[in-house]
C-alpha positions in Angstrom: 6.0 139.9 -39.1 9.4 139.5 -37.5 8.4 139.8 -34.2 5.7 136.6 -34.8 8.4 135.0 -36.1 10.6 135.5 -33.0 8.1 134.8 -31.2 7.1 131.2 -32.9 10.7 130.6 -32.6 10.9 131.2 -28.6 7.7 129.1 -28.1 8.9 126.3 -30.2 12.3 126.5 -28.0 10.3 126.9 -24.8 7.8 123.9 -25.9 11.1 121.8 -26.7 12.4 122.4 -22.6 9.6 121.6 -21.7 9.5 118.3 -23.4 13.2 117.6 -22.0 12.4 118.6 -18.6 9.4 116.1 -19.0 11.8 113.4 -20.0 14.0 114.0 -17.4 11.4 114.0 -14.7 10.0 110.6 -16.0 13.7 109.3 -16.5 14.2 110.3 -12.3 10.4 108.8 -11.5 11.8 105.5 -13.0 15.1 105.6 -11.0 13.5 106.4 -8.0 10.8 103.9 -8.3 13.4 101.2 -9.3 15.5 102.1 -6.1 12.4 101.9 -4.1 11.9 98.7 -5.6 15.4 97.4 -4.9 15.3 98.7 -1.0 11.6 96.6 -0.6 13.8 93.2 -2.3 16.5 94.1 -0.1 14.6 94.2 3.6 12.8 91.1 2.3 16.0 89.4 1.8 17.2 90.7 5.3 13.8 89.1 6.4 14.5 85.5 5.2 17.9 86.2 6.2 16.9 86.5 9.8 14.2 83.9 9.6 16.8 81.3 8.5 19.6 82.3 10.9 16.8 82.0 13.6 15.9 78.6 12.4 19.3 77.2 12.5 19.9 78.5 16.2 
């Protein structure tokens, strides 16, 4: 009887890591896709940058 509740009490920890990890991982998905995002506004806006320097030579 004490071992099962041991061991209900090391899965329930074990479940709860991995539901942090999981939250972590999404949290460094979204900061990754957001920088990818960011880098793609940014080489457009080096784009028109050029474009418009080009123009005006």
């Amino acid at each position: 009887m004490k071992n099962e509740k041991i061991l209900d009490i090391i899965t329930q920890d074990i479940d709860l890591i991995k539901m942090k990890n999981e939250k972590i991982l999404d949290i460094i998905t979204q900061d990754i896709d957001l920088d990818v995002e960011l880098e793609t506004e940014l080489q457009e806006l080096s784009n028109y940058e050029d474009l418009l320097y080009n123009n005006i030579k």
